[in-house]
DSSP file (Angstrom, degrees, kcal/mol; ACC not computed):
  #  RESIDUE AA STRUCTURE BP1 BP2  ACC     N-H-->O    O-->H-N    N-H-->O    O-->H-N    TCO  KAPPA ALPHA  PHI   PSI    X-CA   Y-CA   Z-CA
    1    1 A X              0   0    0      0, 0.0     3,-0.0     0, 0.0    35,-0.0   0.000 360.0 360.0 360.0 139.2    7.3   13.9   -8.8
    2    2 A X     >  -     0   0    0      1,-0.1     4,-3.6     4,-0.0     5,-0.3  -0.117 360.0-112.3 -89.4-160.4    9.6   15.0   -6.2
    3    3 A X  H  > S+     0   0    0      2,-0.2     4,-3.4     1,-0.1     5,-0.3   0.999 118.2  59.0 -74.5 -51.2   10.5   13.6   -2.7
    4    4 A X  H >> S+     0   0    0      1,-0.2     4,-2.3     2,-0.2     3,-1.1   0.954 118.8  35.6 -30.3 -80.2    8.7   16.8   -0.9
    5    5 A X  H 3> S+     0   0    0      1,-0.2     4,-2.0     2,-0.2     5,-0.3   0.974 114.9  54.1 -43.4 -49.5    5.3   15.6   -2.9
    6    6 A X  H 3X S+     0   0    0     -4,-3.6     4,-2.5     1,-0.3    -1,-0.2   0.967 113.2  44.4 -64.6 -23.5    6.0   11.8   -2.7
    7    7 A X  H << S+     0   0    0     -4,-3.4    -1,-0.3    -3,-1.1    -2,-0.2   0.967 101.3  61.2 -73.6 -22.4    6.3   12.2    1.0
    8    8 A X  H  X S+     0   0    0     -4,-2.3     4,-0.9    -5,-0.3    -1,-0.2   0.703 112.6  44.1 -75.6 -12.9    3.3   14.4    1.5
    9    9 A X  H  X S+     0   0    0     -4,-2.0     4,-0.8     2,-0.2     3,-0.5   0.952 109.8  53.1 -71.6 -69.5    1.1   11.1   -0.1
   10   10 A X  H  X S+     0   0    0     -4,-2.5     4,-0.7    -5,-0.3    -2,-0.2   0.278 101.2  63.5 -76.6  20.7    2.9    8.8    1.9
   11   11 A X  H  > S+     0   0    0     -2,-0.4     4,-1.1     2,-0.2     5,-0.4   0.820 108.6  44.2 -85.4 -78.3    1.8   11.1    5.2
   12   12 A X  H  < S+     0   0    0     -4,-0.9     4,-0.4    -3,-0.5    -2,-0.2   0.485 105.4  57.6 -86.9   9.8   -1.4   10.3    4.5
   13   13 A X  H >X S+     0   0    0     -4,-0.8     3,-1.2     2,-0.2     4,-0.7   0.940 106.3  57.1 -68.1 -73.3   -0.8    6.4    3.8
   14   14 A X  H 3X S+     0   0    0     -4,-0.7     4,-3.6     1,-0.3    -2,-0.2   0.658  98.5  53.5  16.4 -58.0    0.5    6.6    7.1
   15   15 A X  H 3X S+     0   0    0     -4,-1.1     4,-1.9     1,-0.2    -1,-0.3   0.849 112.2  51.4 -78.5 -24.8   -3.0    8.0    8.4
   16   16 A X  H X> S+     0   0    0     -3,-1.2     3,-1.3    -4,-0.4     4,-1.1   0.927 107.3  49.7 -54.0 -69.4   -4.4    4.9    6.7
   17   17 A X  H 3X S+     0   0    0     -4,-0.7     4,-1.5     1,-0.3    11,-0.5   0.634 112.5  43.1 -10.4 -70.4   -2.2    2.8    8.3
   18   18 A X  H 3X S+     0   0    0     -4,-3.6     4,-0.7     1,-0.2    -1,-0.3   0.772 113.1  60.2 -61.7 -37.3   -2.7    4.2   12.0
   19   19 A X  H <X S+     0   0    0     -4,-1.9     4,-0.8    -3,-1.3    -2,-0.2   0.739 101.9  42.5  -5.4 -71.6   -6.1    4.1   11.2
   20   20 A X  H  <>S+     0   0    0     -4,-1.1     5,-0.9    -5,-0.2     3,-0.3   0.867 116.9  55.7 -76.4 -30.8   -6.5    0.3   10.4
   21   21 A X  H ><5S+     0   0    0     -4,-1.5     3,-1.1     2,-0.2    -2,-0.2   0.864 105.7  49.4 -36.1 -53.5   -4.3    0.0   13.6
   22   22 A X  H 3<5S+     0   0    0     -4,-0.7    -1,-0.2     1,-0.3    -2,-0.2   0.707 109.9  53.7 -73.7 -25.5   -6.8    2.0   15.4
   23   23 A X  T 3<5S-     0   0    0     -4,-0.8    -1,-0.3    -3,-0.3    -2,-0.2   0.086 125.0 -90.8-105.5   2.8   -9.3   -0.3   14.0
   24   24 A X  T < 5S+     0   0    0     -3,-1.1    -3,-0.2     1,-0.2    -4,-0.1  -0.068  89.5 123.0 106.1 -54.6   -7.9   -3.9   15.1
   25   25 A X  S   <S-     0   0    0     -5,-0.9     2,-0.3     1,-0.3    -1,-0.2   0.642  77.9 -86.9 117.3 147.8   -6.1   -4.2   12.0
   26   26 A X        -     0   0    0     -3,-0.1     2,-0.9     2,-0.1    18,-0.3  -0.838  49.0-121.7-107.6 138.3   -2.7   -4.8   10.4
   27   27 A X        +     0   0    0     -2,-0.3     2,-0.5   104,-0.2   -10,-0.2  -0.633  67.9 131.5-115.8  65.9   -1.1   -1.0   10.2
   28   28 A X        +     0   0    0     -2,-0.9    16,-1.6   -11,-0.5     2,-0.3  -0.991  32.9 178.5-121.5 120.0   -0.7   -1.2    6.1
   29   29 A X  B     -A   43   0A   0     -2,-0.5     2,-0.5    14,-0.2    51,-0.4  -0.999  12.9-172.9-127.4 151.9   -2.2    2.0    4.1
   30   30 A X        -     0   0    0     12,-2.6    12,-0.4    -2,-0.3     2,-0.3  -0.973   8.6-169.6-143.6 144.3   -2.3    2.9    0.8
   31   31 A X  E     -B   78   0B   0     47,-2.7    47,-2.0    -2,-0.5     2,-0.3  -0.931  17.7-152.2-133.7 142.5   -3.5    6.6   -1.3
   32   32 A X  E     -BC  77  40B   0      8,-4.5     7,-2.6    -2,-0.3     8,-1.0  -0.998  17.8-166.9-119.6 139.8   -3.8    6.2   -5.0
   33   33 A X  E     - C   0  38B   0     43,-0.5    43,-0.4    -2,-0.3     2,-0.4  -0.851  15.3-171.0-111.4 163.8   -3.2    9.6   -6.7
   34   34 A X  E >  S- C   0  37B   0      3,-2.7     3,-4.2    -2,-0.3    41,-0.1  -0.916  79.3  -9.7-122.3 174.5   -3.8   10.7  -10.2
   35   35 A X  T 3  S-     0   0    0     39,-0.4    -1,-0.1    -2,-0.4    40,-0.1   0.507 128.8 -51.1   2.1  54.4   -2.4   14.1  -11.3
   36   36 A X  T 3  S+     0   0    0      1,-0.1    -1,-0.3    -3,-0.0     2,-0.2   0.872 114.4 113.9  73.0  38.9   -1.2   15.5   -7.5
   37   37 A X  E <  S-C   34   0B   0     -3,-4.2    -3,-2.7     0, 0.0    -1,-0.1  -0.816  74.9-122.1-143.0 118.6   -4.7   14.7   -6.2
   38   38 A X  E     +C   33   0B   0     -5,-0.3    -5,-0.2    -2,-0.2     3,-0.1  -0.242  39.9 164.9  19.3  93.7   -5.9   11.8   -3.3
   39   39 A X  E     +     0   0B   0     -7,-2.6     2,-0.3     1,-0.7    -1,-0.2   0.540  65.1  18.6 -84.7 -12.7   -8.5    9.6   -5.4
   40   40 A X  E     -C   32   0B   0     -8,-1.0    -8,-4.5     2,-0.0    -1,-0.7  -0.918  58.8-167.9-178.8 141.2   -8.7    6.8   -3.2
   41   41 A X        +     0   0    0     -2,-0.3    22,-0.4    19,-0.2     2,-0.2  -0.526  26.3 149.6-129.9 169.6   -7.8    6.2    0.6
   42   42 A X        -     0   0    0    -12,-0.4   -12,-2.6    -2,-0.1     2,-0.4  -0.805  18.3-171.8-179.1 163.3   -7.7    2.2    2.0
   43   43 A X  B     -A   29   0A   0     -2,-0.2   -14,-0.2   -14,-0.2   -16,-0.1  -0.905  50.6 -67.3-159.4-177.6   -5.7    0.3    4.8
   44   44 A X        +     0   0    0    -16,-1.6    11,-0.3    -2,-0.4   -19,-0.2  -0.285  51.1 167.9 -60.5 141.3   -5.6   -3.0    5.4
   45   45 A X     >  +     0   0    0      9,-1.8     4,-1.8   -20,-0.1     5,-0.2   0.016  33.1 126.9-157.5  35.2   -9.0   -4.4    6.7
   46   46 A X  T  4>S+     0   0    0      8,-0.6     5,-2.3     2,-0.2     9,-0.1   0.741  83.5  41.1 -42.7 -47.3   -8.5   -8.2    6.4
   47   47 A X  T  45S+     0   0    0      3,-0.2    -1,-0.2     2,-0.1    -2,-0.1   0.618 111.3  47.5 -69.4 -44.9   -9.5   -8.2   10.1
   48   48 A X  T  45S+     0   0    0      1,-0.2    -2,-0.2    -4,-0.0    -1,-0.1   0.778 121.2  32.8-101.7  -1.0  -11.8   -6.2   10.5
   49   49 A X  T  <5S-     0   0    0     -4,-1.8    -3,-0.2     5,-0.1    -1,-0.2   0.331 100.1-123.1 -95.6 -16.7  -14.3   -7.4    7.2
   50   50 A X  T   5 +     0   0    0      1,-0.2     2,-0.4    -5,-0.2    -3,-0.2   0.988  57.4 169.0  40.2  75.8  -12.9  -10.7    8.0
   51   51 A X      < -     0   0    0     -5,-2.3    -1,-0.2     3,-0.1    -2,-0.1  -0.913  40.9-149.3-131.6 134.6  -11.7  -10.5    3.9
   52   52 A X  S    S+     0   0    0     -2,-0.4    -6,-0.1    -3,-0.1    -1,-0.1   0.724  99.8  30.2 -72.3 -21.4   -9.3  -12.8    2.2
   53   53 A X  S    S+     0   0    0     -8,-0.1     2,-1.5     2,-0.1     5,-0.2   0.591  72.8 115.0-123.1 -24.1   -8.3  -10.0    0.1
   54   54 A X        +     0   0    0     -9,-0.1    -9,-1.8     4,-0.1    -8,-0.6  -0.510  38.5 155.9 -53.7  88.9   -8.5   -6.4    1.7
   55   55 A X     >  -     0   0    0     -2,-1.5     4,-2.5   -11,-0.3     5,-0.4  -0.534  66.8 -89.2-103.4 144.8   -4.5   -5.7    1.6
   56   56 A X  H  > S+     0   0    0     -2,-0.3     4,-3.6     2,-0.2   -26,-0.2   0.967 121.6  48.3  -7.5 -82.8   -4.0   -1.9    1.6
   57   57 A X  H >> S+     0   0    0      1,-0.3     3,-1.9     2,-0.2     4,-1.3   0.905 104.1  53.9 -37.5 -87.2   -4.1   -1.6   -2.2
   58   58 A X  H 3> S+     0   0    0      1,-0.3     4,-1.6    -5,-0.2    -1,-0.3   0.717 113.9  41.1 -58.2 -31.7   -6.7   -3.3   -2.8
   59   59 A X  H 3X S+     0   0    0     -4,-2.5     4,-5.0     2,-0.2     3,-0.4   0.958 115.2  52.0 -59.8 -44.9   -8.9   -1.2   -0.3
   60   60 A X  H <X S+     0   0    0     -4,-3.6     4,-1.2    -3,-1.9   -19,-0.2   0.995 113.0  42.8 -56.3 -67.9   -7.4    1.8   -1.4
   61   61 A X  H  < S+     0   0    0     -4,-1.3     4,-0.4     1,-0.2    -1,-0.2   0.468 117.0  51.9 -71.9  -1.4   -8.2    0.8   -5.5
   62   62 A X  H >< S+     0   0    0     -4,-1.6     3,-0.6    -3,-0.4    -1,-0.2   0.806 107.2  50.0 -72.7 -46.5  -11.9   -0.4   -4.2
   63   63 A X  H 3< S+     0   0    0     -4,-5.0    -2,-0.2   -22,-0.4    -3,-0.1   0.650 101.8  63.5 -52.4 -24.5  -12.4    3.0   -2.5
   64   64 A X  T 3< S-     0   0    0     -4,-1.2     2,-0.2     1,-0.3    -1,-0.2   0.869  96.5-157.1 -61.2 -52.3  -11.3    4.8   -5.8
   65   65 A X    <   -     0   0    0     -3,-0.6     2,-0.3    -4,-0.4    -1,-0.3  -0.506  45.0 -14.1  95.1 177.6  -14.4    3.2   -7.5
   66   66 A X        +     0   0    0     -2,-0.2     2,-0.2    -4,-0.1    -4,-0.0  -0.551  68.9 169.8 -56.9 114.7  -14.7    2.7  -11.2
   67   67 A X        -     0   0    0     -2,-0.3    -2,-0.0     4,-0.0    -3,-0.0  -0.968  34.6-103.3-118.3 140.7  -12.0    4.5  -13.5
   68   68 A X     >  -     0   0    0     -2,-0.2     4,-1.7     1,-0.1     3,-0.5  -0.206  36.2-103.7 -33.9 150.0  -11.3    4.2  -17.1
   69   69 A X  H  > S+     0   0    0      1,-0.2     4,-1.0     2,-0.2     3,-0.2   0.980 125.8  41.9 -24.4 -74.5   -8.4    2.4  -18.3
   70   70 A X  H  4 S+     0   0    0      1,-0.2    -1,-0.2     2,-0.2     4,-0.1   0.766 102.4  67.0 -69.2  -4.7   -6.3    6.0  -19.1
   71   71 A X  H >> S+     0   0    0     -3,-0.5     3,-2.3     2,-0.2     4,-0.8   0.886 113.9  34.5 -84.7 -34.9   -7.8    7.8  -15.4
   72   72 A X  H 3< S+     0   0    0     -4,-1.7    25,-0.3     1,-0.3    -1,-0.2   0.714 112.2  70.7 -84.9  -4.5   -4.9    4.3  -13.5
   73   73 A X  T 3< S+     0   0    0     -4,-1.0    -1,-0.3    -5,-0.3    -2,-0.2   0.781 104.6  27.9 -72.8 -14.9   -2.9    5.3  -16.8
   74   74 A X  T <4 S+     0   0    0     -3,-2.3   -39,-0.4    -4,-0.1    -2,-0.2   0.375 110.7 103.1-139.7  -4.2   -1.9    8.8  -15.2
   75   75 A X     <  -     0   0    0     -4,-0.8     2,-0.3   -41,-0.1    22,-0.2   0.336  49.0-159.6 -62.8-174.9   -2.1    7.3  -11.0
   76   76 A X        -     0   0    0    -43,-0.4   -43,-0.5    21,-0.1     2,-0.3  -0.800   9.7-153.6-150.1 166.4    0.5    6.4   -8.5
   77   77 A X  E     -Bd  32  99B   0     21,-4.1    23,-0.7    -2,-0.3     2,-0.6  -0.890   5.8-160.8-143.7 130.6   -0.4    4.4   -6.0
   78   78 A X  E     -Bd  31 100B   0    -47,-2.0   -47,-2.7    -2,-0.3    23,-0.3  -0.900   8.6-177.6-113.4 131.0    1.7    4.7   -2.3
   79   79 A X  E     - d   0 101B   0     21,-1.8    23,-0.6    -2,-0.6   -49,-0.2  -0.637  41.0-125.6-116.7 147.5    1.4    1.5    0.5
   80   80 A X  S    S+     0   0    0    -51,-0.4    23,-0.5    -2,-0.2     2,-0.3   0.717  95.1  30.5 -92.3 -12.5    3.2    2.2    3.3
   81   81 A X  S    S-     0   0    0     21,-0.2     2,-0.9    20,-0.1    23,-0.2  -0.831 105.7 -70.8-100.6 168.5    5.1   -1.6    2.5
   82   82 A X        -     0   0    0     25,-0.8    29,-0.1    21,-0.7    22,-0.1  -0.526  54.5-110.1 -71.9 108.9    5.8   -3.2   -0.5
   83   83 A X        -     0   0    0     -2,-0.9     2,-0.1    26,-0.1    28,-0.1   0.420  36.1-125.0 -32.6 171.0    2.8   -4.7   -2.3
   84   84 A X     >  -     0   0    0     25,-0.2     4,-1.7    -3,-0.1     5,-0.2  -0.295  31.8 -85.0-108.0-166.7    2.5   -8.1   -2.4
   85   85 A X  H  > S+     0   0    0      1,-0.2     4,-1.4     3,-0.2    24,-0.0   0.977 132.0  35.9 -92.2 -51.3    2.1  -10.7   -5.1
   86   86 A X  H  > S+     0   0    0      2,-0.2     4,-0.6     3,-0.1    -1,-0.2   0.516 120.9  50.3 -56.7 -10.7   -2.2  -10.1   -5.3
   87   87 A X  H >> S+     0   0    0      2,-0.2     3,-2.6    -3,-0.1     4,-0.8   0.836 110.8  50.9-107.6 -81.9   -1.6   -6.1   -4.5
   88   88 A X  H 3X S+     0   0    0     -4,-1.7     4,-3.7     1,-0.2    -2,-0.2   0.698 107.3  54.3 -21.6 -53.2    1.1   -6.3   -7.6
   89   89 A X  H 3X S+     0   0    0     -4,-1.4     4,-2.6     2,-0.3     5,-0.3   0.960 108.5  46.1 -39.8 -61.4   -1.5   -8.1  -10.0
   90   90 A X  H <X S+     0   0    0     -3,-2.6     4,-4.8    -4,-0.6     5,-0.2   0.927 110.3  54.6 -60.1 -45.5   -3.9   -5.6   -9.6
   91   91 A X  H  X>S+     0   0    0     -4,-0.8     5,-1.8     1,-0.3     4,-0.8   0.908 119.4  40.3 -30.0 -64.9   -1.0   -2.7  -10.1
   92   92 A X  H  <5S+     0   0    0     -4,-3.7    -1,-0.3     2,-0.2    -2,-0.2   0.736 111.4  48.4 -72.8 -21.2   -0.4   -4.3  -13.0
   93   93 A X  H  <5S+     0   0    0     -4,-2.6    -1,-0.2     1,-0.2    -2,-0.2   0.850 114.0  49.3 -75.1 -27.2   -3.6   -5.3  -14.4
   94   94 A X  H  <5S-     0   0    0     -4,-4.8    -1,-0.2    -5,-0.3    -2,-0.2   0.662 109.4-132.5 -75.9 -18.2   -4.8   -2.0  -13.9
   95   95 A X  T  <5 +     0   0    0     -4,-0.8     2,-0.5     1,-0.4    -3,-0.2   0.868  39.5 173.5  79.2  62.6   -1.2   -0.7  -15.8
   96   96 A X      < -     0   0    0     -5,-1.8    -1,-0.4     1,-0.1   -23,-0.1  -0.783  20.7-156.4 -85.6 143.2   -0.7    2.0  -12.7
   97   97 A X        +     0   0    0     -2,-0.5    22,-2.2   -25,-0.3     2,-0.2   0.327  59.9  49.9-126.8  -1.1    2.5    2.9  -13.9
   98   98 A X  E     - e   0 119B   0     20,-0.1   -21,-4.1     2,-0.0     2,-0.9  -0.867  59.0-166.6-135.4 126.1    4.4    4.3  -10.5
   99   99 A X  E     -de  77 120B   0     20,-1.3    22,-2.2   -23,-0.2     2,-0.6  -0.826   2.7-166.9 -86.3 104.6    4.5    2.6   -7.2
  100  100 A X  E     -de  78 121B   0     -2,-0.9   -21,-1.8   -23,-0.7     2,-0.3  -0.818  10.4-178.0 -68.1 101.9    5.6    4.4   -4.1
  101  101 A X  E     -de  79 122B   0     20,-2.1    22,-1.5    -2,-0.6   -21,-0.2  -0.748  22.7-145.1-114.1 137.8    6.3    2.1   -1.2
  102  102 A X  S    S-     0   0    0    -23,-0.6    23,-3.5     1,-0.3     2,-0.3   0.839  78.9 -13.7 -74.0 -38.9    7.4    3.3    2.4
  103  103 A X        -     0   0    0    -23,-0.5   -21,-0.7    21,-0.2    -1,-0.3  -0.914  46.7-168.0-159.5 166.7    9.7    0.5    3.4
  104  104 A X        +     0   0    0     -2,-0.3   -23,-0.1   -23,-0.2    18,-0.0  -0.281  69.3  90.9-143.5  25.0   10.5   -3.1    2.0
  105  105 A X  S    S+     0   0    0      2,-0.1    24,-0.0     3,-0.0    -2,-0.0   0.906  88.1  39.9-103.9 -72.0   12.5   -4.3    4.7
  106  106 A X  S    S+     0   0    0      1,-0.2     2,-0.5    23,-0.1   -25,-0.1   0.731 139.0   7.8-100.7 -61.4   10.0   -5.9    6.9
  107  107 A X        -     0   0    0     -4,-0.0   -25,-0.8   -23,-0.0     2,-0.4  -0.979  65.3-168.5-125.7 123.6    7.8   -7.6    3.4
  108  108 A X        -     0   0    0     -2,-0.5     2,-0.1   -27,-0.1    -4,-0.1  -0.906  16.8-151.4-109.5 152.8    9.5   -7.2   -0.1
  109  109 A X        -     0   0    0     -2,-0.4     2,-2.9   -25,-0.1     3,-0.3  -0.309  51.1 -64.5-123.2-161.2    6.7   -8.1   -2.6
  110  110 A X  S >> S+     0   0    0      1,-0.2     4,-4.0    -2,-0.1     3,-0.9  -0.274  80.9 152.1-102.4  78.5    7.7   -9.7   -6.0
  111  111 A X  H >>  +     0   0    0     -2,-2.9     4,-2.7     1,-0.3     3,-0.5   0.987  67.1  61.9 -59.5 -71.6    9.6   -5.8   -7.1
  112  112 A X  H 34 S+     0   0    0      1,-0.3    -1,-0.3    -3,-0.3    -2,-0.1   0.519 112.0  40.6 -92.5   0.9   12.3   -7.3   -9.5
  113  113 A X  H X4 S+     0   0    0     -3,-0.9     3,-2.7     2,-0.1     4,-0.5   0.755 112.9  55.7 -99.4 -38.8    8.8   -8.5  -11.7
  114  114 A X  H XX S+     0   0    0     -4,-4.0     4,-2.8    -3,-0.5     3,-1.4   0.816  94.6  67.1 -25.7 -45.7    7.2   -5.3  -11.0
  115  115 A X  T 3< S+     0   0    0     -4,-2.7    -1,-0.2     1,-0.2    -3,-0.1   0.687  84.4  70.9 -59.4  -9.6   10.0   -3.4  -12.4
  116  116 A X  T <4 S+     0   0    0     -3,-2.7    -1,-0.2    -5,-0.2    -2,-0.2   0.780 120.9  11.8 -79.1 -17.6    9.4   -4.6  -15.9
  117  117 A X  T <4 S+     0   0    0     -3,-1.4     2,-0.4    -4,-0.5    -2,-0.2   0.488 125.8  57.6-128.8  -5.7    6.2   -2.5  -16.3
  118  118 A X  S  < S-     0   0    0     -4,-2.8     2,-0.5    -5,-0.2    -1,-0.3  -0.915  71.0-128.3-141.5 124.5    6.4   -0.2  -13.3
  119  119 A X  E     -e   98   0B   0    -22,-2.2   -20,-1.3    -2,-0.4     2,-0.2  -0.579  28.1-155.1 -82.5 124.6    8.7    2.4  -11.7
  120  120 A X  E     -e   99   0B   0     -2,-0.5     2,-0.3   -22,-0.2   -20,-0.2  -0.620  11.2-167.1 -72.7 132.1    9.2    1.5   -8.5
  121  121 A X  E     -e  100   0B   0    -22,-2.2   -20,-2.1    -2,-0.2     2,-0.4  -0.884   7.2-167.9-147.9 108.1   10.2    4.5   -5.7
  122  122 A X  E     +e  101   0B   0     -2,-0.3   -20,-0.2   -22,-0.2   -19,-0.1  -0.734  10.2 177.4 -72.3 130.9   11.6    3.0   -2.0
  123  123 A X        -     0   0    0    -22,-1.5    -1,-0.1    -2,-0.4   -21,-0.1   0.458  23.9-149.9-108.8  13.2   11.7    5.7    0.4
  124  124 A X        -     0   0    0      1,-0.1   -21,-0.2   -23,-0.1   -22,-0.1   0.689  23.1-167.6  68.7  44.4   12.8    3.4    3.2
  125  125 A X     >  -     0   0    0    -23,-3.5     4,-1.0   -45,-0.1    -1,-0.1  -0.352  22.1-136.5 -67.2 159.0   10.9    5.9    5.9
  126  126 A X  H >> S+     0   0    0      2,-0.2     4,-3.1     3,-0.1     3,-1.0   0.967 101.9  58.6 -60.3 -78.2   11.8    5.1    9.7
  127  127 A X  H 3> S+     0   0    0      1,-0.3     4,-1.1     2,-0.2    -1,-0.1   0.841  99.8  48.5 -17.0 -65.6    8.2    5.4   10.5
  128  128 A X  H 3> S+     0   0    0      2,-0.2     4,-0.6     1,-0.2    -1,-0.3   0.922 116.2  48.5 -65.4 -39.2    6.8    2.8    8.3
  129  129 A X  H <X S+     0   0    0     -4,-1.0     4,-1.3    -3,-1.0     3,-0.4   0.914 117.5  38.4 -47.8 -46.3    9.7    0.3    9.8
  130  130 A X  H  < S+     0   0    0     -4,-3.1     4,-0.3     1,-0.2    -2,-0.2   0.350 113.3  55.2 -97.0   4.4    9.1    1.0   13.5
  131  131 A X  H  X S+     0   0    0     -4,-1.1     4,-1.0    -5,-0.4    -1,-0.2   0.645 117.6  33.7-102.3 -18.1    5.3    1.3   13.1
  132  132 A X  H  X S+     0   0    0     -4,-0.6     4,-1.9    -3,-0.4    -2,-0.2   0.600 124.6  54.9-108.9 -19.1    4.9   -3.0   11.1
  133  133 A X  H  X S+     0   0    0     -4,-1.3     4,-4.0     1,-0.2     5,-0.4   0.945 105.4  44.2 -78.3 -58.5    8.2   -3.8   13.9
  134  134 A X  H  > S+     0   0    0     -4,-0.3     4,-1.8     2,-0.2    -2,-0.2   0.834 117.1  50.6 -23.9 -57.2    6.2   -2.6   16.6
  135  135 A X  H  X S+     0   0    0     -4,-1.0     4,-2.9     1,-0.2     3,-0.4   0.984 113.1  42.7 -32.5 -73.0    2.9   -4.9   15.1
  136  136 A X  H  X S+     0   0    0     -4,-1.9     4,-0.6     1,-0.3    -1,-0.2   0.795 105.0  58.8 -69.1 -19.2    4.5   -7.8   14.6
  137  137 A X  H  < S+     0   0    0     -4,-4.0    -1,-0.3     1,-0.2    -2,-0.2   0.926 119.9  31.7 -93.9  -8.0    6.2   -7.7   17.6
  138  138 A X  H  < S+     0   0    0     -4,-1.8    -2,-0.2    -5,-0.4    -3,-0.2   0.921 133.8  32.0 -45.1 -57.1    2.5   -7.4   19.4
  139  139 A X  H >X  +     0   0    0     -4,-2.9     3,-1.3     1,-0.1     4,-1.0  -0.469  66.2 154.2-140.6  34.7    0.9   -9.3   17.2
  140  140 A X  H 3X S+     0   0    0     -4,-0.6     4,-1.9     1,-0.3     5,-0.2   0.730  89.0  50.1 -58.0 -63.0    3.6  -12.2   15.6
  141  141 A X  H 3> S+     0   0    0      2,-0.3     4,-0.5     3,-0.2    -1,-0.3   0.612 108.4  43.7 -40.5 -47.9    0.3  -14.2   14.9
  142  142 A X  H <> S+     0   0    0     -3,-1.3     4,-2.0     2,-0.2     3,-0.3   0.986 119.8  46.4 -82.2 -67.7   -1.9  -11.7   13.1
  143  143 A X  H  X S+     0   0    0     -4,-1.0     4,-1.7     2,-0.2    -2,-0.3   0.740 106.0  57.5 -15.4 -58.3    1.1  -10.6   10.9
  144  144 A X  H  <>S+     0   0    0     -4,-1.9     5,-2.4     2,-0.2     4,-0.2   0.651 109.9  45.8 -76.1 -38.7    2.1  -14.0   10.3
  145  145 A X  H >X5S+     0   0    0     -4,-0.5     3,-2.9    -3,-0.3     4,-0.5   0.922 103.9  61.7 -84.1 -63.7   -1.5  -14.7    8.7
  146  146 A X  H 3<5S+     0   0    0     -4,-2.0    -2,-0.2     1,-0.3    -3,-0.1   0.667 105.8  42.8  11.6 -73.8   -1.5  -12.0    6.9
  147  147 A X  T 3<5S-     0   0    0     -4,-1.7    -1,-0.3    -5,-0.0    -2,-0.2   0.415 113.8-107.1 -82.4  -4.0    1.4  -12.9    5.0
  148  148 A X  T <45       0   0    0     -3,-2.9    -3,-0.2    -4,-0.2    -2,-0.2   0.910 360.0 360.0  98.1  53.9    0.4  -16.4    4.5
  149  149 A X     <<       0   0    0     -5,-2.4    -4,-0.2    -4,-0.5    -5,-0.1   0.467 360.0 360.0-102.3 360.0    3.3  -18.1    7.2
């Protein structure tokens, strides 16, 4: 895929993002696509389900519903950070075979095991930094559970 495409997904991770923001919410979103189409939308909602487990992803790959095996064979799936170590599992169990991440500076998730089974693509957007710096620097507390600190 090129960058023009990968960005026009990670637009509307974005809207997740702002979304779960909008919502209370840690400003994390994730679209999974198969074959240049939006199957599933999620953002983070840890907060507002009071959920151990709603990360991005995992909202995103709930919203999807039930797929075969070969429909996550043919996916991407783009978080506006870099999954985490429960987000990664699923990626993998599910064998989605490209991740698209917005930034990885603020949370790197465990990439250098990821890499073995899955192409990894940073775009290191501005946006996606200055929207989780902005959070945390509201919300040190909320962020800081999140991530298990």
């Amino acid at each position: 895929m090129k960058k023009a495409e990968h960005l026009r997904f990670m637009k509307e991770a974005v809207r997740e993002a702002r979304k779960g923001l909008r919502e209370g919410g840690i400003p994390i979103g994730s679209v999974l696509v198969k074959d240049g189409r939006i199957i599933g939308r999620g953002h983070n909602r840890r907060v507002q389900k009071r959920s151990a487990i709603l990360h991005a992803e995992m909202d995103c790959l709930e919203n999807a519903g039930r797929l075969k095996a070969r429909d996550y064979e043919r996916c991407a799936i783009y978080s506006t950070l870099s999954p985490c170590e429960m987000c990664t599992g699923a990626i993998l169990l599910y064998k989605i075979p490209v991740v698209v991440m917005g930034e990885n500076r603020t949370f790197k998730g465990p990439e250098a095991y990821s890499r073995r089974k899955v192409k990894l693509v940073n775009l290191d957007l501005k946006e996606c930094k200055d929207l989780m710096a902005e959070f945390i620097r509201r919300r040190p507390e909320l962020w800081n559970e999140d991530i298990g600190v």
